[in-house]
C-alpha positions as CSV (number, residue, x, y, z in Angstrom):
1,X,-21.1,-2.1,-26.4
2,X,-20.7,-0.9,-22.7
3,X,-18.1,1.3,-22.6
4,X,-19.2,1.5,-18.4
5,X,-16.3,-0.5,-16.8
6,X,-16.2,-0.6,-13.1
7,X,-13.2,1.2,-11.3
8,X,-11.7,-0.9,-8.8
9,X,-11.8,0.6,-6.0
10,X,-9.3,0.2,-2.9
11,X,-9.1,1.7,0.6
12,X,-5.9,3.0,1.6
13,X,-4.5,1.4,5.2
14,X,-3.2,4.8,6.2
15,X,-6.6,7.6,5.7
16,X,-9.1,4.7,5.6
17,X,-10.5,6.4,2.0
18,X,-11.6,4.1,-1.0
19,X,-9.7,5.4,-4.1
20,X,-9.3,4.1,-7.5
21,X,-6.2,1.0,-7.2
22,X,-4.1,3.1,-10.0
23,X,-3.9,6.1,-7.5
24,X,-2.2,4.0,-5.0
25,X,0.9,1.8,-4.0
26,X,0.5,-1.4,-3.3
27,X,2.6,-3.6,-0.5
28,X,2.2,-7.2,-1.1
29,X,2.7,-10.4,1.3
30,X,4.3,-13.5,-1.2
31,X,4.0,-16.9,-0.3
32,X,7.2,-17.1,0.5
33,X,6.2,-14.2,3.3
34,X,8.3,-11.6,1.6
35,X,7.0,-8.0,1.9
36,X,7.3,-6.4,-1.9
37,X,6.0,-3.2,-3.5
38,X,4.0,-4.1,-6.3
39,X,3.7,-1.2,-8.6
40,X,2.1,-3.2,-11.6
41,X,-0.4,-4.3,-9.4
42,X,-0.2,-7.8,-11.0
43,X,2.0,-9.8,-8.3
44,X,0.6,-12.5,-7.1
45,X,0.2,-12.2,-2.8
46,X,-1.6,-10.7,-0.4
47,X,-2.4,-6.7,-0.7
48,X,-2.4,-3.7,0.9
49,X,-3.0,-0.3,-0.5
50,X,-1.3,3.2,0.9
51,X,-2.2,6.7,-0.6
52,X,0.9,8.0,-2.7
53,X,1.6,10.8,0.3
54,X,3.1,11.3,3.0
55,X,0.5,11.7,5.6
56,X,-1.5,8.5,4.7
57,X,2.3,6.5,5.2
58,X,2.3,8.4,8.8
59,X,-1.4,7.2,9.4
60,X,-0.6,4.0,8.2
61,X,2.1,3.5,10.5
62,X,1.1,4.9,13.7
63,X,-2.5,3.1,13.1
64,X,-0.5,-0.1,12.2
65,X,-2.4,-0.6,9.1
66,X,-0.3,-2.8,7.1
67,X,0.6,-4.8,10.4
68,X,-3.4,-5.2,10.4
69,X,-3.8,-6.1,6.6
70,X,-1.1,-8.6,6.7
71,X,-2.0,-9.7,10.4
72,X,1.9,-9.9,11.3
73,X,4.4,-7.2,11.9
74,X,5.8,-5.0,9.2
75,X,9.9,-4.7,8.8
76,X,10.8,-1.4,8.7
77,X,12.3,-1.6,5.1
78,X,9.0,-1.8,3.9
79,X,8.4,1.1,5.4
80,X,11.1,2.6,4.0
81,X,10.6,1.5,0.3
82,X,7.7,3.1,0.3
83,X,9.2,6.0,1.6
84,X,11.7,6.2,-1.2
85,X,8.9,5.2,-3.5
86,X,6.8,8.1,-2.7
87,X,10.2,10.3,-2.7
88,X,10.0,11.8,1.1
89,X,13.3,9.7,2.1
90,X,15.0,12.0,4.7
91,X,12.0,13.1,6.3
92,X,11.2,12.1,10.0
């Protein structure tokens, strides 16, 4: 049968490239308008996708992708969850 599945395919908020969704985090908005990081990928709520790295977190922040994605400002804690996520906590 066809073994040709498609790739889902995401564009990170931070370097503006479309990867595969299992190469990257993903920050969700719940209904209840909690910011989450969703590293199933199966939460229900709005998403946004960041590259796994440190400079696409920079990009993402000084471009104020996620505040786009989400159209309302980010708390910083999301920021840095994803910081300690990626493992660059300590880092300017």
């Amino acid at each position: 049968m066809g073994g040709n599945r498609k790739i889902p395919m995401r564009k990170c908020v931070g370097c503006q490239e479309m990867k595969s969704k299992k190469e990257m985090i993903r920050v969700i908005k719940t209904p209840e308008n909690a910011f989450l990081l969703d590293t199933t990928g199966k939460k229900n709520g709005r998403g946004a996708y960041v590259c796994p790295n440190r400079e696409c977190l920079k990009l993402a922040r000084k471009n104020k992708g996620l505040e786009r994605s989400f159209q309302q400002a980010i708390p910083d804690e999301v920021y840095e969850a994803l910081e300690k996520e990626m493992g660059i906590l300590g880092t300017g």
